[in-house]
C-alpha positions as CSV (number, residue, x, y, z in Angstrom):
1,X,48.7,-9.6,-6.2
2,X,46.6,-6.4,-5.4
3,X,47.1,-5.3,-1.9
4,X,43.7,-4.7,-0.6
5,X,43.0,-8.6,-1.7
6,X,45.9,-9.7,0.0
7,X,45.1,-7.3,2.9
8,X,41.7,-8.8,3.0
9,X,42.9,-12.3,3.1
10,X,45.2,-11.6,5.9
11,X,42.4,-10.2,8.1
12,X,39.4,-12.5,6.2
13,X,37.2,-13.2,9.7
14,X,37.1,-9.1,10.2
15,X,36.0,-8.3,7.3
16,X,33.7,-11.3,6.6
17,X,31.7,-10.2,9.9
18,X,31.8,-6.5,9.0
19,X,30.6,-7.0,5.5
20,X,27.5,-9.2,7.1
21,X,26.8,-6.1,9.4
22,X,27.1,-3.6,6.3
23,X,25.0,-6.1,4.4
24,X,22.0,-6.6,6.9
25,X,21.8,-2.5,7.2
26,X,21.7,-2.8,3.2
27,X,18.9,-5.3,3.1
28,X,16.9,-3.0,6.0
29,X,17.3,0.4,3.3
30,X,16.4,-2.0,0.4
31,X,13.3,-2.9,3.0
32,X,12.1,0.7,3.6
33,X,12.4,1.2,-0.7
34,X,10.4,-1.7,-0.8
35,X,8.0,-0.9,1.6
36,X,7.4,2.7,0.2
37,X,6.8,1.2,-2.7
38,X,4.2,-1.7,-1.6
39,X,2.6,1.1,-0.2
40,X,2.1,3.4,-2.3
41,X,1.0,0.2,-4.4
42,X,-1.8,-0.9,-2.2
43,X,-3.0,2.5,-1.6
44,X,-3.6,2.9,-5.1
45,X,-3.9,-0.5,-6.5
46,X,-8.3,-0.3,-6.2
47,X,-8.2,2.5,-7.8
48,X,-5.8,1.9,-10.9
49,X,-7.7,-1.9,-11.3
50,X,-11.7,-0.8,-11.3
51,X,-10.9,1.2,-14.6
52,X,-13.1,4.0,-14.5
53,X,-12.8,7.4,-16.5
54,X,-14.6,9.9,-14.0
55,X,-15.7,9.5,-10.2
56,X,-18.9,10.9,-9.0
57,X,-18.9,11.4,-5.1
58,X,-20.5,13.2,-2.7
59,X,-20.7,17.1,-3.4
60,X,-17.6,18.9,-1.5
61,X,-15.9,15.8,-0.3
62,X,-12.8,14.6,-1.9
63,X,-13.8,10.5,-2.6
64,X,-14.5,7.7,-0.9
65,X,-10.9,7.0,-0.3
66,X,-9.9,10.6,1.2
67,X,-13.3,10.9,3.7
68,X,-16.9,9.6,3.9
69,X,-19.0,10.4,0.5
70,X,-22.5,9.5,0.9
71,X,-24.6,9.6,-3.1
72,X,-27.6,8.2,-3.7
73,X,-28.0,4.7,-5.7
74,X,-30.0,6.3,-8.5
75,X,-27.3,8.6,-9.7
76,X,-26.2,5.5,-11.3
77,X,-29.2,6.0,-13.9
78,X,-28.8,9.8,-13.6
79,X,-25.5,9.4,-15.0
80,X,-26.4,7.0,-17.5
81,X,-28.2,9.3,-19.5
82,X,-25.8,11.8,-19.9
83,X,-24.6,11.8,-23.8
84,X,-20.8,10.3,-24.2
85,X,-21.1,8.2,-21.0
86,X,-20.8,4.4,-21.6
87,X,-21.3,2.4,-18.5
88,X,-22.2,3.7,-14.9
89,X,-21.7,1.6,-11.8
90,X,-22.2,1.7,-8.4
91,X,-19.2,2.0,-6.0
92,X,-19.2,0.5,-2.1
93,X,-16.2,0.2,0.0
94,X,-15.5,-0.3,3.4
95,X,-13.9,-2.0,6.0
96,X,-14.8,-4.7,8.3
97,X,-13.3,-6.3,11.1
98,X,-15.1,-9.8,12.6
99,X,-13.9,-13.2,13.6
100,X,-13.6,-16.7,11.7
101,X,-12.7,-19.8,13.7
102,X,-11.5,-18.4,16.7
103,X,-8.8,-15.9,14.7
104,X,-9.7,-12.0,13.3
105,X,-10.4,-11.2,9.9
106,X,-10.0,-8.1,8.4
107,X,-11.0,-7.1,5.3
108,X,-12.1,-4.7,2.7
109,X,-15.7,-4.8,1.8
110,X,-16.0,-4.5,-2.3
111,X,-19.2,-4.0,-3.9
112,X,-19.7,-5.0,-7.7
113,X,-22.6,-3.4,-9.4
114,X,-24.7,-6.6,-10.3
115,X,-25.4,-8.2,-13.0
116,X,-23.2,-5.9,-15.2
117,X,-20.3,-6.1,-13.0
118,X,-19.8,-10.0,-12.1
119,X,-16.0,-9.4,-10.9
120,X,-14.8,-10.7,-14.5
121,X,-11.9,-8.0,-14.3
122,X,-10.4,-9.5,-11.4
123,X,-7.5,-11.7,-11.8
124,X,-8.5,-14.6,-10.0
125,X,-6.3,-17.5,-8.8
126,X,-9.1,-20.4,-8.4
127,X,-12.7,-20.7,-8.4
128,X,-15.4,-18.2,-10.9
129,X,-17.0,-14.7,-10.9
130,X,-19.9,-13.8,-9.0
131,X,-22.3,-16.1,-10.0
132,X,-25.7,-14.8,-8.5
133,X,-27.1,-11.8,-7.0
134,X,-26.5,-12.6,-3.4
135,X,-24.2,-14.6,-1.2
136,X,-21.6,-15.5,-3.0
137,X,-18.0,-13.8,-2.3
138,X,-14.5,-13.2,-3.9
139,X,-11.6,-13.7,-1.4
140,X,-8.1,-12.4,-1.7
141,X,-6.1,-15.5,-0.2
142,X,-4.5,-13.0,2.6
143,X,-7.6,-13.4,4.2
144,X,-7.0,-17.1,4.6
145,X,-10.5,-18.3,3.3
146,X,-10.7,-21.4,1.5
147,X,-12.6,-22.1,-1.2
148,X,-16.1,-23.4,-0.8
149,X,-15.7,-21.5,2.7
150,X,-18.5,-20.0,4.7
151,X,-18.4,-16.9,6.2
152,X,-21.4,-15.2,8.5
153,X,-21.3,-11.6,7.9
154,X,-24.6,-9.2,9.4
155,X,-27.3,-12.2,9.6
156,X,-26.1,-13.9,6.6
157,X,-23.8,-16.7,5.2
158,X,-21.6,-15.9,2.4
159,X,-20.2,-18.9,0.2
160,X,-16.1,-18.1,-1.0
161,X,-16.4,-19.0,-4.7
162,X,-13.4,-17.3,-6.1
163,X,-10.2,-16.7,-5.0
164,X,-7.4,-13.8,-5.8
165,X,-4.0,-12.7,-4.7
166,X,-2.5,-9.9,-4.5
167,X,-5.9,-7.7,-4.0
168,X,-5.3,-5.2,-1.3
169,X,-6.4,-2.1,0.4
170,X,-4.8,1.1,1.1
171,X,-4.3,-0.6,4.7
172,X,-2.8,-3.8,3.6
173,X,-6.1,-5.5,4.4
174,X,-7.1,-8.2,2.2
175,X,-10.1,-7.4,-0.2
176,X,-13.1,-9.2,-0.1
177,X,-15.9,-8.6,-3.2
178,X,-19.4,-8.9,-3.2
179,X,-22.5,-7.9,-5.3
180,X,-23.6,-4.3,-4.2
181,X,-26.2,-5.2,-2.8
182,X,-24.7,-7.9,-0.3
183,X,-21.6,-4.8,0.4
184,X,-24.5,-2.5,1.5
185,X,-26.5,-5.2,3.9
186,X,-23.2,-5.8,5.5
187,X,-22.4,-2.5,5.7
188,X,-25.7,-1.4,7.3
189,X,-26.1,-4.5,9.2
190,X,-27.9,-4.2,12.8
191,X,-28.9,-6.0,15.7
192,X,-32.3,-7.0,16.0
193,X,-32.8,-5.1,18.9
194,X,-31.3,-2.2,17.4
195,X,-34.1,-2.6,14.7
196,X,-37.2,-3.3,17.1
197,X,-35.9,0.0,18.7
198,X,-35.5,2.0,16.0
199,X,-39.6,1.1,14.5
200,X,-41.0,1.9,17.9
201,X,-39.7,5.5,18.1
202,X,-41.0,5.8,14.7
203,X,-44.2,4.5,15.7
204,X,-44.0,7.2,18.7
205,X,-43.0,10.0,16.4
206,X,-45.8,9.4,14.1
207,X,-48.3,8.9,17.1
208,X,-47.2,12.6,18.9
209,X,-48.8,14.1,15.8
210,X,-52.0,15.2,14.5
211,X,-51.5,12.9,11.1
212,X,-50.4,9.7,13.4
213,X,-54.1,10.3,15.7
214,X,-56.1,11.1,12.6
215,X,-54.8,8.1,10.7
216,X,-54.3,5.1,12.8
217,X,-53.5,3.1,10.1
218,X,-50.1,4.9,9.6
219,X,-48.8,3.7,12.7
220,X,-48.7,0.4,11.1
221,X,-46.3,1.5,8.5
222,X,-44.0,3.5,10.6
223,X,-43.0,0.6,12.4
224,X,-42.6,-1.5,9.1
225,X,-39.5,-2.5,7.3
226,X,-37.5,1.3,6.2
227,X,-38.6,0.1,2.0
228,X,-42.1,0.2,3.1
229,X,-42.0,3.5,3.6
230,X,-41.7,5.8,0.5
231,X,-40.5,9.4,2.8
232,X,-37.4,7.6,3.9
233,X,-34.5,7.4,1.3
234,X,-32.6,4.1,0.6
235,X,-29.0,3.1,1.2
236,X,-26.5,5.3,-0.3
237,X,-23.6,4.1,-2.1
238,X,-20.0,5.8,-1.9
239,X,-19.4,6.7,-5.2
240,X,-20.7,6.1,-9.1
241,X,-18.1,4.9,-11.4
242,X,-18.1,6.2,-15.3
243,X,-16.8,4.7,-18.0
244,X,-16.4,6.8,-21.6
245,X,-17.7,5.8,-24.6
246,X,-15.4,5.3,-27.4
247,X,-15.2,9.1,-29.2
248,X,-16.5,10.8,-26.4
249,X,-14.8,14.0,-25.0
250,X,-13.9,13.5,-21.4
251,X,-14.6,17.5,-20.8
252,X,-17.6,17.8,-22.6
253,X,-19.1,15.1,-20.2
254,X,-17.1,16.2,-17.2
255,X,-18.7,20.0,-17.5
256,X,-22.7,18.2,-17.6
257,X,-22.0,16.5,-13.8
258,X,-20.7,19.8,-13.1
259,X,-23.8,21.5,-13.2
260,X,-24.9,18.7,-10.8
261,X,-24.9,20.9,-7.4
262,X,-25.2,17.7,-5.1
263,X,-22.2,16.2,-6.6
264,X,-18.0,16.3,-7.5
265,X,-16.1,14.5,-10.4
266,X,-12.6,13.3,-10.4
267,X,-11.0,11.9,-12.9
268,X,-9.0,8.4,-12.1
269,X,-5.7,10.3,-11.8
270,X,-7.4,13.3,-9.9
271,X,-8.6,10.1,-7.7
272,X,-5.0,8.6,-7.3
273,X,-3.3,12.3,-6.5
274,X,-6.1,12.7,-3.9
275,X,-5.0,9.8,-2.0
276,X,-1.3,9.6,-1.9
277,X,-1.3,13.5,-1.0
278,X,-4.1,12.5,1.7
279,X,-4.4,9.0,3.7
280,X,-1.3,7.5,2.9
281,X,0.6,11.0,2.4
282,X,2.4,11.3,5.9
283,X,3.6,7.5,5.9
284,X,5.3,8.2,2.5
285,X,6.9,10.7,4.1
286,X,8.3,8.9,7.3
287,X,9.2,5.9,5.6
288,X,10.9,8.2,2.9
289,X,13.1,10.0,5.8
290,X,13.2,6.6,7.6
291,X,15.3,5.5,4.5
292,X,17.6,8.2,4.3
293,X,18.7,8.3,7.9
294,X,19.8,4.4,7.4
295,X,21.8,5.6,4.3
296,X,23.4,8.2,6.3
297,X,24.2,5.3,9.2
298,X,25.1,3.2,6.8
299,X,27.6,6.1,5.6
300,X,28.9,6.5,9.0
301,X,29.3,2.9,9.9
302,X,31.6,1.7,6.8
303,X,33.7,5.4,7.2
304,X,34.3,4.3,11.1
305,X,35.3,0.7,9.8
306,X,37.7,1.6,7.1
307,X,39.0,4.0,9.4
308,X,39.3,1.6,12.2
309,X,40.7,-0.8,9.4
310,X,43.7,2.0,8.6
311,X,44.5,2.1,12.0
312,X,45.5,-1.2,12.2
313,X,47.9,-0.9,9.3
314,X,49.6,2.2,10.6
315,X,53.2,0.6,10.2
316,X,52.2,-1.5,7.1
317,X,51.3,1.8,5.2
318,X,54.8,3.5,6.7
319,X,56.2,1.0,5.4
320,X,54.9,1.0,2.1
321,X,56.2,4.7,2.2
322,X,59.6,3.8,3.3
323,X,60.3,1.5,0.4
324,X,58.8,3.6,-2.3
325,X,55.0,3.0,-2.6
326,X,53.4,6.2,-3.6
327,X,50.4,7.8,-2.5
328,X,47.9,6.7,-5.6
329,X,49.0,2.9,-4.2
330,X,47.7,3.6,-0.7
331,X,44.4,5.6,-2.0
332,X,43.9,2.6,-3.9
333,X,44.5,0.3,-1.5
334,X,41.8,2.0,1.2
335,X,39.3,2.6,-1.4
336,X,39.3,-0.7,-3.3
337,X,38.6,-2.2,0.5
338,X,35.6,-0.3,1.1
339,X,34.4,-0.3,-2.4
340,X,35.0,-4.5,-1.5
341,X,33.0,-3.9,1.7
342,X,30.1,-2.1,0.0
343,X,29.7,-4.5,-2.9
344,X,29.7,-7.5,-0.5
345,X,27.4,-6.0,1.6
346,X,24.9,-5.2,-1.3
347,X,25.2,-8.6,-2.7
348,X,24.6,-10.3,0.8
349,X,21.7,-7.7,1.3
350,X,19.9,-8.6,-1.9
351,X,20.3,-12.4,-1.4
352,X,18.5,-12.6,2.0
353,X,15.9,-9.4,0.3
354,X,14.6,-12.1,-1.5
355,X,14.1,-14.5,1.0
356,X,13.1,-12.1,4.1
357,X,10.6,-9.2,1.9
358,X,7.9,-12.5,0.2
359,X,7.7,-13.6,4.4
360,X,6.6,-9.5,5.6
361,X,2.8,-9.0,6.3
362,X,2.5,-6.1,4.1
363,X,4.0,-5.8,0.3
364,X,7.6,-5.4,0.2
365,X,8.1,-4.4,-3.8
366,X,11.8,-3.6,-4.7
367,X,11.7,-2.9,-9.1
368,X,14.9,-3.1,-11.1
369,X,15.0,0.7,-10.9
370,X,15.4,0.8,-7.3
371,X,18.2,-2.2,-7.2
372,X,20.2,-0.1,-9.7
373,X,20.0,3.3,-7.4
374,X,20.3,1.3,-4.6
375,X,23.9,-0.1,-6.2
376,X,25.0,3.7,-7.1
377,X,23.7,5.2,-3.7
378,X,26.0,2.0,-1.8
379,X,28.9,3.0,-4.4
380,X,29.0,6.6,-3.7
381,X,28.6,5.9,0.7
382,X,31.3,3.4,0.1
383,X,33.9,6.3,-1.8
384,X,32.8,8.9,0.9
385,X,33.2,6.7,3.3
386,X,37.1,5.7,2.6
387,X,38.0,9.4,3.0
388,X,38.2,9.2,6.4
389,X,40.8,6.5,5.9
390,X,42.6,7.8,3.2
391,X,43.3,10.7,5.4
392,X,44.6,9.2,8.2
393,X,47.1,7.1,5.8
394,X,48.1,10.0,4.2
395,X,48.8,11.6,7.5
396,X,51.3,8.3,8.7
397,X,54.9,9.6,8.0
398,X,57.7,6.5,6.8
399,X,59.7,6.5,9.9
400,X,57.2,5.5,12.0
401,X,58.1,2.0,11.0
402,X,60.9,2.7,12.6
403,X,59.5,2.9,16.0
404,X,60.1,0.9,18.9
C-alpha cells in the first residue's frame, strides 16, 4: 500500500478538516479570478454589444464611458453624409437611481436611436422590441421588473415590455433601454418648480434689456417651453455611433471627422482600451494583487500544515530510516501528501464555486482557461510547499527511534 495513503487513513479527521480549509481559501482565489473577470466583462460588455465601427464624442474628452461628452443631436445627420459611412445613431447613457415599491432601483439609462434602432440586437429573454416611440422600456431582470410592469421615471410612466439578462453596466447596475428620446426626458427631467423658476429669470433677463422694453411681445416667449425658442440649443446626446458600409475604408472615413474641430473619434477597440485603463483600471489592479496575496497565503498555510504534519511523524520517518527506507521513499511520502492536500482542496473549491459564484451580486465568471492555471498554480504551491517538510524529515536521524 503507498505510505502517504495509509498515513492519510491513519490520521483521516486531520486531514479531512485541513483539506476543507485549503479548499475554501481555493474557492475564495477562484472568486477574485472570477470576479476580475465579471468585471472587466461588465465594464466592457455595452461597448463590445452596440456594434459600432467609430465613436464620435465630444471634442477633447475621452467618451462617454471615461468622462462627460456633451455633442449635439444633429451630428447624427452630419455624420450621415460623410461618404463610406452606413448607419449613424445617437448614443445616451446614464445612470439613475429612484425607488419602486418601497425598495431602490438602480439602473443604467440606455437610449436607442428610434425607429432605426428598436433594441432588435438585444438578446431578450421574454417580451418584444421597442414597439413605439415613447414609453415603452427593456429591463435586464437584475432590476427585478416584471413584465407588463410600470415604472414612473421624471413625470412619466414607462410600460416593461421586454425583458433581458445578463445586460450590465460597468458598475454592475442592471441596464434599462429606452427610445432616445424617452433616455433624454429622464435624463433632463425637473421639478416643476425648478421649471417655473427657470422661465421667470428668462423673462427678467429679457426684460433688463433694450430688445425685452422695445418688444413686449418677446417676454412671452422667453418664458415659454426651451423648443419655442430658436437661440437656445436642444438636448445633447453623449455620443454618435457609426457603422461602416461594406467596402469602405475605416481611415479614409476616420481622417473626414477629423477635420471636425468640435469633435474626437475612437474606434470600438480605442473605446474598450479607454475604459479598462480608466474607470475600471484601479479595481483591476486591487483585485489582481488581492488574488496573488491569497495564493501566497495559501502557499504559506499548506507549507505550515505539511510541516506540522512531519512533525508528528518524527519517529515514524526514523524509523523508516532505521530499517532501510531511503530518502526518495520519504520525499515521496511528504510530497504525495500535500500534492493529496492541494488536489482535494481544488476539487472541494470548485464544487462549492459553482454553487456560491451564480448567488454573488455582481458576475463571478471563471472560463476553462482560468480553472486549468488555477490547477497548475495549486500544483506548483502544493510542491513548494512540501519543502518545508521534506527538510525537516531529511534532517530526523534513525536513532531517534530509539529514544525514551
Amino acid at each position: 500500500m503507498n505510505l502517504a495513503v495509509r498515513d492519510i487513513r491513519h490520521s483521516a479527521g486531520r486531514f479531512a478538516f485541513t483539506t476543507v480549509g485549503i479548499g475554501l481559501l481555493l474557492m475564495i482565489v477562484m472568486g477574485m479570478g472570477g470576479i476580475y473577470r465579471g468585471l472587466i466583462h461588465e465594464a466592457t460588455l455595452l461597448v463590445d454589444t452596440v456594434d459600432a465601427d467609430l465613436w464620435i464624442v465630444q471634442g477633447r474628452t475621452r467618451g462617454p464611458f471615461a468622462e462627460v461628452s456633451r455633442i449635439s443631436g444633429s451630428l447624427e445627420d452630419r455624420a450621415r453624409a460623410v461618404p463610406g459611412v452606413a448607419e449613424a445613431r445617437r448614443f445616451v447613457s446614464h445612470t439613475i437611481q429612484r425607488e419602486y415599491q418601497g425598495r431602490p432601483l438602480r439602473m443604467v439609462v440606455q437610449g436607442l436611436s428610434w425607429p432605426e434602432d428598436r433594441g432588435e440586437w438585444v438578446p431578450l429573454v421574454a417580451g418584444r422590441p421597442l414597439g413605439r416611440s415613447h414609453y415603452e422600456m427593456i429591463a435586464d431582470t437584475s432590476l427585478q421588473l416584471p413584465l407588463g410592469a410600470s415604472v414612473r421615471l421624471g413625470k412619466d410612466l414607462y410600460e416593461v415590455v421586454g425583458l433581458t439578462r445578463g445586460m450590465v453596466g460597468s458598475g454592475g447596475d442592471g441596464l434599462a433601454f429606452f427610445t432616445v428620446a424617452d433616455a433624454m426626458a429622464i435624463q433632463f427631467d425637473q421639478p416643476g418648480e425648478a421649471i417655473r423658476l427657470e422661465r421667470a429669470a428668462r423673462r427678467a433677463r429679457v426684460e433688463a434689456v433694450d430688445l425685452g422694453r422695445l418688444q413686449p411681445q418677446l417676454l412671452d416667449r422667453a418664458e415659454g417651453l426651451v423648443s419655442g425658442i430658436p437661440a437656445l440649443g436642444g438636448t445633447q446626446i453623449s455620443a454618435v455611433l457609426v457603422s461602416l458600409a461594406p467596402g469602405a475604408d475605416p481611415e479614409a472615413v476616420r481622417r473626414t471627422f477629423g477635420t471636425w474641430p468640435d469633435v474626437t473619434v475612437y474606434s470600438t477597440e480605442e473605446q474598450r482600451e479607454l475604459l479598462l485603463s480608466g474607470m475600471v483600471d484601479k479595481a483591476r489592479r486591487q483585485l489582481g494583487l488581492f488574488r496573488a496575496l491569497l495564493i501566497v497565503i495559501s502557499t504559506i498555510i499548506i507549507a505550515l500544515i505539511v510541516y506540522t504534519l512531519t512533525l508528528d511523524k518524527v519517529r515514524d520517518i526514523a524509523l523508516l530510516k532505521l530499517i532501510g527506507a531511503r530518502n526518495p521513499v520519504i520525499v515521496a511520502l511528504i510530497l504525495q501528501q500535500a500534492l493529496l492536500m492541494g488536489a482535494g482542496g481544488y476539487a472541494l473549491a470548485w464544487w462549492w464555486g459553482r454553487y456560491a459564484f451564480p448567488r454573488f451580486p455582481r458576475l463571478v465568471l471563471v472560463t476553462p482557461a482560468d480553472l486549468a492555471s488555477l490547477a497548475v498554480i495549486v500544483l506548483v504551491i502544493s510542491t513548494l510547499a512540501s519543502f518545508l517538510g521534506i527538510w525537516k524529515a531529511m534532517r530526523v536521524e534513525p536513532n531517534t527511534v530509539l529514544a525514551a
